[in-house]
Every structure is written in structure tokens, then in C-alpha cells.
C-alpha positions as CSV (number, residue, x, y, z in Angstrom):
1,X,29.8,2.1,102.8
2,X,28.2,4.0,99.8
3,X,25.3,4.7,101.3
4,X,27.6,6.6,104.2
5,X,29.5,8.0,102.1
6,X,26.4,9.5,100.2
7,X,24.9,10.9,103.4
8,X,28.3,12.5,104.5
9,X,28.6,14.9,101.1
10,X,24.9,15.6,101.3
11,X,25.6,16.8,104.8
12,X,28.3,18.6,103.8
13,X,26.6,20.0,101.2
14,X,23.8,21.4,103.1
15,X,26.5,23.1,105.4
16,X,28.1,24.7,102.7
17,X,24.6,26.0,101.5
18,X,23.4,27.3,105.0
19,X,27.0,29.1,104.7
20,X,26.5,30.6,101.5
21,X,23.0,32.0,102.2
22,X,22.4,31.9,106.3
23,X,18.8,32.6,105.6
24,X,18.5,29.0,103.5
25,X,16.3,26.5,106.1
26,X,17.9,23.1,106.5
27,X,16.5,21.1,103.6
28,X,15.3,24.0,101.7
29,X,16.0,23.5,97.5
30,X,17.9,25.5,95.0
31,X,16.0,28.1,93.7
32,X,17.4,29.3,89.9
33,X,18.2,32.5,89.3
34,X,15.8,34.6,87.6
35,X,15.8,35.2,83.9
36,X,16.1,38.3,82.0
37,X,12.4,37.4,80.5
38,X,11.4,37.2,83.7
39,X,12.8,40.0,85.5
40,X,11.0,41.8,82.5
41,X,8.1,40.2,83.7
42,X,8.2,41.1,87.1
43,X,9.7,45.0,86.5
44,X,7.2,45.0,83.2
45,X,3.8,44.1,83.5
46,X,3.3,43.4,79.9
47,X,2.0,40.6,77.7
48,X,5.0,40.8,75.0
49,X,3.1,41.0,71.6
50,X,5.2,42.7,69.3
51,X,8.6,41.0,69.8
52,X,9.8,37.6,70.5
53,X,11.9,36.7,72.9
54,X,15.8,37.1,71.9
55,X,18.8,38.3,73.3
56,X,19.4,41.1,71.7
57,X,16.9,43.4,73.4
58,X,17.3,44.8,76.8
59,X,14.2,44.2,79.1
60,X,14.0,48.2,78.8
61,X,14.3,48.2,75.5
62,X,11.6,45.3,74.5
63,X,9.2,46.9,76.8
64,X,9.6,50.8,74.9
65,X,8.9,48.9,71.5
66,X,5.9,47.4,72.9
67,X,4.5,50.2,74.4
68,X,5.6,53.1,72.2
69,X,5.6,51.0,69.0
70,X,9.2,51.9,67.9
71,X,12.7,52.1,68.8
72,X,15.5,54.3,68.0
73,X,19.1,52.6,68.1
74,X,21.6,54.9,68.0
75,X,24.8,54.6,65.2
76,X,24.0,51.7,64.1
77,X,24.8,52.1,60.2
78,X,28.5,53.0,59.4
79,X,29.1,56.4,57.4
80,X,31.0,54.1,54.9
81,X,28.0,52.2,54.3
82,X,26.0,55.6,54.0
83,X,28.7,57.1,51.9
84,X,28.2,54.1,49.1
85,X,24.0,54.2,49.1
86,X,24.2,58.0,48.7
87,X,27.0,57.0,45.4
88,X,24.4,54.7,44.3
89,X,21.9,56.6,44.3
90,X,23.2,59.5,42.7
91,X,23.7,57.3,39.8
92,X,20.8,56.3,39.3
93,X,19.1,60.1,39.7
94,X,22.0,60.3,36.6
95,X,20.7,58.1,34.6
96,X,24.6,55.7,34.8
97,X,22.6,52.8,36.4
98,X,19.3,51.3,35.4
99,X,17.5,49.2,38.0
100,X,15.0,46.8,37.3
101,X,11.4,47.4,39.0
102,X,13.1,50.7,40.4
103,X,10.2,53.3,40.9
104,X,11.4,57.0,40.3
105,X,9.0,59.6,42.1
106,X,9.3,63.3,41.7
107,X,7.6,66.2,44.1
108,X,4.1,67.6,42.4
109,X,5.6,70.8,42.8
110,X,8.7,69.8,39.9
111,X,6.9,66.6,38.4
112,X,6.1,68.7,35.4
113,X,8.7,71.3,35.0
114,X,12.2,71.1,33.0
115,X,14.7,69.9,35.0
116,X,18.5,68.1,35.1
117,X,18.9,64.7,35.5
118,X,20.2,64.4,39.0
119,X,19.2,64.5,42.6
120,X,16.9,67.6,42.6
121,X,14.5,65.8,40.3
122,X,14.1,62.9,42.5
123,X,12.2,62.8,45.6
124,X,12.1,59.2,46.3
125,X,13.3,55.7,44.6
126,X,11.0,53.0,46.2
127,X,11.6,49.0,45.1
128,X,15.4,48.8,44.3
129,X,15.7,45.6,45.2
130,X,17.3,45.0,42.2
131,X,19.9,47.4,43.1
132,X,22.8,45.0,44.5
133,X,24.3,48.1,45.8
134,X,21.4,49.7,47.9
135,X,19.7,46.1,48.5
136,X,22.7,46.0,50.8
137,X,21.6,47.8,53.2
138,X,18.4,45.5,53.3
139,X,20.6,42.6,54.3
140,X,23.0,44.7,56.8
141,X,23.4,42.0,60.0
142,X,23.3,44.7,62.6
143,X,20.5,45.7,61.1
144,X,19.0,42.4,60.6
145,X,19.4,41.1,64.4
146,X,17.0,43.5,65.3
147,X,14.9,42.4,62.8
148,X,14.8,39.4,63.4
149,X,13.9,40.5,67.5
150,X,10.5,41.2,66.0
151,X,9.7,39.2,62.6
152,X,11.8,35.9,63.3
153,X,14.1,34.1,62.0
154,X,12.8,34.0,57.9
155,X,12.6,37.3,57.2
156,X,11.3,39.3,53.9
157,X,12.6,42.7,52.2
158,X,9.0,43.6,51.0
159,X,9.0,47.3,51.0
160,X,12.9,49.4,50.3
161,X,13.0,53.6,49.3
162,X,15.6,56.0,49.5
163,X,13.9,59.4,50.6
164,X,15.3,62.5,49.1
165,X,12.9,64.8,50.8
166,X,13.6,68.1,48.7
167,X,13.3,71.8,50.4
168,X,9.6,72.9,50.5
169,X,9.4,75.3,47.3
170,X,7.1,77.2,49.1
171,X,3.7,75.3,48.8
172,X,4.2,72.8,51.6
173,X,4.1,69.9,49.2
174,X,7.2,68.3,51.6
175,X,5.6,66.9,54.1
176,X,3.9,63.6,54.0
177,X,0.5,63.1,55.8
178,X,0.4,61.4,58.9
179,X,-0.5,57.4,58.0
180,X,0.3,54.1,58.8
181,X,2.0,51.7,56.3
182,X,0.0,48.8,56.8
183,X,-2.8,50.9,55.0
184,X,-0.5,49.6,51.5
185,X,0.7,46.1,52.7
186,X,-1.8,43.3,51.5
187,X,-0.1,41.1,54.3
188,X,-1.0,40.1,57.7
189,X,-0.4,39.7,60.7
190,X,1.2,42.9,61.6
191,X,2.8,42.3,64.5
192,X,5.3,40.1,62.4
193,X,6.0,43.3,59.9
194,X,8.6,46.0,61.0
195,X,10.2,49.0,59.3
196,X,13.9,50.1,59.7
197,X,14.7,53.4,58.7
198,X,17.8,55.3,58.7
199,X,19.0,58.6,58.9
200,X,21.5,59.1,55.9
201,X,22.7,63.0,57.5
202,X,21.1,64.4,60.8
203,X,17.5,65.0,60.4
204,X,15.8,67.2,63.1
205,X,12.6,69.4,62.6
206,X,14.1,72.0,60.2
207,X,14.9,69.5,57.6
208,X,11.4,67.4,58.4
209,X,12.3,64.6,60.7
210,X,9.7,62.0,61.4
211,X,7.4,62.4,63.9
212,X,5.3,59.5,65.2
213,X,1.9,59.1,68.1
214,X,3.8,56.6,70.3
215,X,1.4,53.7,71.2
216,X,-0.9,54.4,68.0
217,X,0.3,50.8,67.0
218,X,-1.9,49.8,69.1
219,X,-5.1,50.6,67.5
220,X,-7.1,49.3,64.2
221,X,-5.7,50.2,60.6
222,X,-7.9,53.3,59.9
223,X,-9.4,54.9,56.7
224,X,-6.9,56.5,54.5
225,X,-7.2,59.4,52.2
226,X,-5.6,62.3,50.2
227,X,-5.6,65.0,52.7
228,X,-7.0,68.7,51.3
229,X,-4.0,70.5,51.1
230,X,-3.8,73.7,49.7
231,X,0.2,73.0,47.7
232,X,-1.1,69.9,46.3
233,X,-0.5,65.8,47.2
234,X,2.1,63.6,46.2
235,X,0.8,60.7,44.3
236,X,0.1,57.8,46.7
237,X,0.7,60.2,49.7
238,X,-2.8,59.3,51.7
239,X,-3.5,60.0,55.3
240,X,-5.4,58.8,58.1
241,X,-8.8,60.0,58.2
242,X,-9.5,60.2,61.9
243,X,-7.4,60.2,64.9
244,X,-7.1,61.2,68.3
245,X,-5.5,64.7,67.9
246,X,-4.8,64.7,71.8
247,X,-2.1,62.2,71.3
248,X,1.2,63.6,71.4
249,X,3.6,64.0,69.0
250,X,7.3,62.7,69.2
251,X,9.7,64.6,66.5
252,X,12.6,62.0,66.3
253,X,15.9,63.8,65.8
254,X,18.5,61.6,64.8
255,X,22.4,62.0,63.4
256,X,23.3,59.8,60.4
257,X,23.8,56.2,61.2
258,X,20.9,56.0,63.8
259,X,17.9,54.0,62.8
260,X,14.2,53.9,64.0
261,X,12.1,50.6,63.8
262,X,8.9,50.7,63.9
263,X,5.1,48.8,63.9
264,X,3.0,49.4,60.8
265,X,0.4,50.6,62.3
266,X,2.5,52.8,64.3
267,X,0.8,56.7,62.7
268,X,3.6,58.5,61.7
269,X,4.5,61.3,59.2
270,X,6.8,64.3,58.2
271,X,6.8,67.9,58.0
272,X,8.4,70.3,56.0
273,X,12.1,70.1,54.9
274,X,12.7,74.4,55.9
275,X,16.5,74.1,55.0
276,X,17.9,74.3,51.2
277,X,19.4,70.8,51.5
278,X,17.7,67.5,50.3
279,X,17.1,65.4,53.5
280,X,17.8,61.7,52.9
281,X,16.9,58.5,54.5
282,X,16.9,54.8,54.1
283,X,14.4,52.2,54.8
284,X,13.3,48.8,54.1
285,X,10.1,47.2,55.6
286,X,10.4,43.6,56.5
287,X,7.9,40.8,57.0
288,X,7.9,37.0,58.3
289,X,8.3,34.9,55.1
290,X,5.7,33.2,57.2
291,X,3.2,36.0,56.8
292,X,0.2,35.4,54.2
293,X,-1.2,37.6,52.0
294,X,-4.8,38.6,52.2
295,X,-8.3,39.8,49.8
296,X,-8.4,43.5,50.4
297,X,-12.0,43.8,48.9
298,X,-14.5,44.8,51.4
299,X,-11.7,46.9,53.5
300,X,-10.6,50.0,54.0
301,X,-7.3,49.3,51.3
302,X,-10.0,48.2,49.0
303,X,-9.8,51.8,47.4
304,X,-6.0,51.8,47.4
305,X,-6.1,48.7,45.4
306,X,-8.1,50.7,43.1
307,X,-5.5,53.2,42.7
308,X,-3.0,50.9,42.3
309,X,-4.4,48.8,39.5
310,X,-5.1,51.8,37.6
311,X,-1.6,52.6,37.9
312,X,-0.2,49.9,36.7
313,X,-2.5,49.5,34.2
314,X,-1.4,53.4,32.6
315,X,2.1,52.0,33.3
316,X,2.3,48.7,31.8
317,X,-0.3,48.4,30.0
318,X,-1.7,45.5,31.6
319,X,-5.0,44.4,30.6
320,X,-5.4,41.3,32.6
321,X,-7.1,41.0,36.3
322,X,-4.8,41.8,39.4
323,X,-5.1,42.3,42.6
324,X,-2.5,44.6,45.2
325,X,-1.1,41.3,46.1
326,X,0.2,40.5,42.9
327,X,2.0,44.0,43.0
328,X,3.7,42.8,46.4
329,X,4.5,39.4,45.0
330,X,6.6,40.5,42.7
331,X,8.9,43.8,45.0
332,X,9.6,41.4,47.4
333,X,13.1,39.6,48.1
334,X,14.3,37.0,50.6
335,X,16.7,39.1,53.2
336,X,17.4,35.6,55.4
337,X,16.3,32.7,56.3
338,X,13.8,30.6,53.8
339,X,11.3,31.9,51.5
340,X,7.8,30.3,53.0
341,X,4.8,32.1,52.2
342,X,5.4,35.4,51.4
């Protein structure tokens, strides 16, 4: 009686499947439905390298990143939020909030004349992750969900600056070379490293947006220097040495709120801010807390280590050995997740 009873539904089954798809052979079994990884597959050709799989990012999406080595997500940061970094950090340019670690650069062109203490003195903060305020944005979840697309799910605030790139006084001394930031990170692998950066106002070509070689990622870290340029180098400012000029060159114009991530080897650069404004940004590079640090000596950042000791040697006065990792060590801050190695 079971066993009857069995056969009946599994005939009636198959009738109902030949009726839902004619084209279904008597007998024939379920296929599943394709996934979106594998409809990326199938429309992609591509080994995925430098993003895991989530589902966050559209096939479309995960495919540009890995080709182009970044990605532009429109509106992502709220005004609001803008509206309190740009607060924060004119308080600090005034001298009403002191930060701990915080490095204050100014442009060669005004490093060593008289001058106010506000924003036209200040070119860039870099490690305010002592800043509860501005570390805020290192921690923003829509920011973090792409993030974690590309690093996982422990993720490290290693690198954070707030770019107040001033109006060109004439001499050029604006722009910053074209480089690739893994040339200063002591930490591998790079595919598990990603930068977010966001527009604080709208930055197009006038006021020096960025402009990146899409799919440079893909190459080696090259040699890095001070380029020769006729206004003058801002201190730690190096570019690459040798690349292949025929690439061309995306200018990313983007209104405030939108936000570029992008692969550290990924060349990239600025030009000249032409307007009268100061032309701010955001940004916070972040690495798997899984990542390990590495012995530059022998390398091409073996020089930049250099540079860096001897800085913080004329700083601190430190007297002791170190090494470009210990400088890391000690910027870093856990954004989510759990602190492994990093």
C-alpha cells in the first residue's frame, strides 16, 4: 500500500514537472538555479583575486574592481557625517583639539613662512586615529561592508588622513606624484589591503581630482623616488620611477559623499588644485588583521625605511634600532572584527 502510494506521487510529480518545463525528458533531474558567482563566472571570465565572495557586490561590479583595480560608489557618506569631520578638523588646524600621534603636514611652498593657525596652514593630518571624532569615519558600516568585500571579515585602520589639498601658489607644488601606496606599507599580501577615499565637496580636474592607470594593480610594486620638479616636493611625496606612459589616465570626478576604493598597487596621483578653494578628502587604508608584516631590507622600500627612521629619529629623538614596521605597529587600530596579526 506504501509502496503504491509512493509510486503514484512520484508519477504525479514527474507530470507536473514535464508541465512546468515541456522540454524536461521523463526521468530527467532538477537542475538548481544558477548562482550569482556563477553567472559571474559564466558572463566573467575571471579568476576573482582581489575580492571575496559576498553579497554585497554586483557581478558587474566585482568584475570592474578586479580588472580596473578600483571602484567608485556613488553617495555613500552622508553630508552630516561630512559636515562633523570638516568641524573636527578645523579644530585641530586651530589648535582647540590635540590628538595623540596626529601628524600635521604643511605645503613646501608655506612650510616656512608666517602664517595663522587655521586651515590654510595645513595641507594634510595623516594618523588621527586617536581622533574619536574623525576615526568615525574609519568605522562607518556602509563603508565598512565594502570593506570587508575585499579584506574580510577582521579588518585593520592602518593608514587615515584628511587631505586639504591647498590652491597651487603658483609653483605646482599641489600635485602629488603618481605612486602606489604599498611602496609605504610594510605589510603583505596586498590583495587583502584596500583604500577608501572620500570626496568631502566635489572634486573634478580644476580643483586636482585623482586620477588613476586602471589595471596598474596588476603589476609589481615599482621603484619609488622624489620626482625632479621644478616648485619643489612635499616631504614623503615619492613617485614611481618607471611606467608605461601609454596607459591611460582616468580623472575621477566625484560630488561629496561618493567614495573610491582602491588596490595598493593601483598607480594613482593628483594634479594641481587651479581653483582658490582648499580641496578636501577623506581616507583610511584598511588591511586583514590577518596580514603580516614583512623585512623591507633588500627591497625597493628599503630606502623609504631609511627616510623614515631618520625622521623619527629628528622627531623623537629616538636612539634605539627600528624598523618601518615598528612605525606601522603603533598607527594602527582595530576597525572590526578581532585583532590577529596585524
Amino acid at each position: 500500500m506504501e509502496e503504491s502510494g509512493g509510486r503514484g506521487a512520484s508519477l504525479r510529480l514527474e507530470v507536473l514537472l514535464r508541465h512546468l518545463s515541456p522540454s524536461r525528458a521523463a526521468g530527467a533531474t532538477l537542475a538548481p538555479s544558477p548562482t550569482s558567482a556563477q553567472l559571474a563566472k559564466e558572463k566573467y571570465p575571471t579568476q576573482f583575486c582581489y575580492t571575496l565572495d559576498n553579497n554585497l557586490l554586483s557581478p558587474e561590479q566585482r568584475h570592474f574592481y578586479e580588472e580596473n583595480g578600483y571602484l567608485v560608489i556613488r553617495n555613500l557618506v552622508s553630508s552630516e557625517d561630512i559636515e562633523c569631520f570638516r568641524n573636527e578638523f578645523m579644530k585641530i588646524c586651530k589648535n582647540e583639539v590635540k590628538v595623540p600621534g596626529l601628524v600635521i603636514m604643511r605645503d613646501i611652498s608655506i612650510a616656512k613662512s608666517e602664517f595663522v593657525a587655521d586651515q590654510k596652514a595645513v595641507t594634510k593630518i595623516q594618523d588621527f586615529m586617536g581622533d574619536e571624532e574623525l576615526f568615525r569615519y574609519c568605522t562607518l558600516p556602509q563603508i565598512l561592508k565594502y570593506v570587508e568585500c575585499i579584506v574580510g571579515p577582521n579588518i585593520m585602520a592602518m593608514h587615515t588622513m584628511l587631505i586639504n589639498k591647498p590652491p597651487d601658489p603658483g609653483k605646482k607644488s599641489s600635485r602629488h606624484p603618481l605612486h602606489q601606496d604599498l611602496h609605504y606599507f610594510p605589510f603583505r599580501p596586498a590583495d587583502r589591503i584596500v583604500c577608501s577615499w572620500t570626496a568631502m565637496e566635489r572634486i573634478d580636474r580644476r580643483n586636482g581630482c585623482l586620477v588613476v592607470l586602471p589595471g596598474s594593480h596588476k603589476g609589481p610594486l615599482k621603484q619609488h623616488d622624489y620626482p625632479e620638479w621644478e616648485g619643489g616636493v612635499n616631504k614623503m611625496y615619492h613617485g614611481v620611477r618607471d611606467y608605461d606612459k601609454s596607459t591611460p589616465r582616468v580623472h575621477l570626478v566625484m560630488e561629496k559623499g561618493d567614495t573610491v576604493f582602491f588596490h595598493p598597487l593601483l598607480i594613482h596621483g593628483s594634479g594641481m588644485n587651479r581653483t582658490e578653494g582648499f580641496r578636501k578628502a577623506i581616507s583610511c587604508h584598511y588591511a586583514s588583521s590577518d596580514c603580516h608584516y614583512i623585512d623591507v631590507k633588500g627591497t625597493s622600500q628599503e630606502k623609504l625605511e631609511e627616510e623614515v627612521v631618520a625622521i623619527a629619529k629628528k622627531k623623537y629623538g629616538v636612539d634605539s634600532p627600528i624598523k618601518l614596521k615598528d612605525a606601522w605597529m603603533i598607527r594602527s587600530r582595530l576597525a572590526k572584527g578581532k585583532r590577529i596579526n596585524l
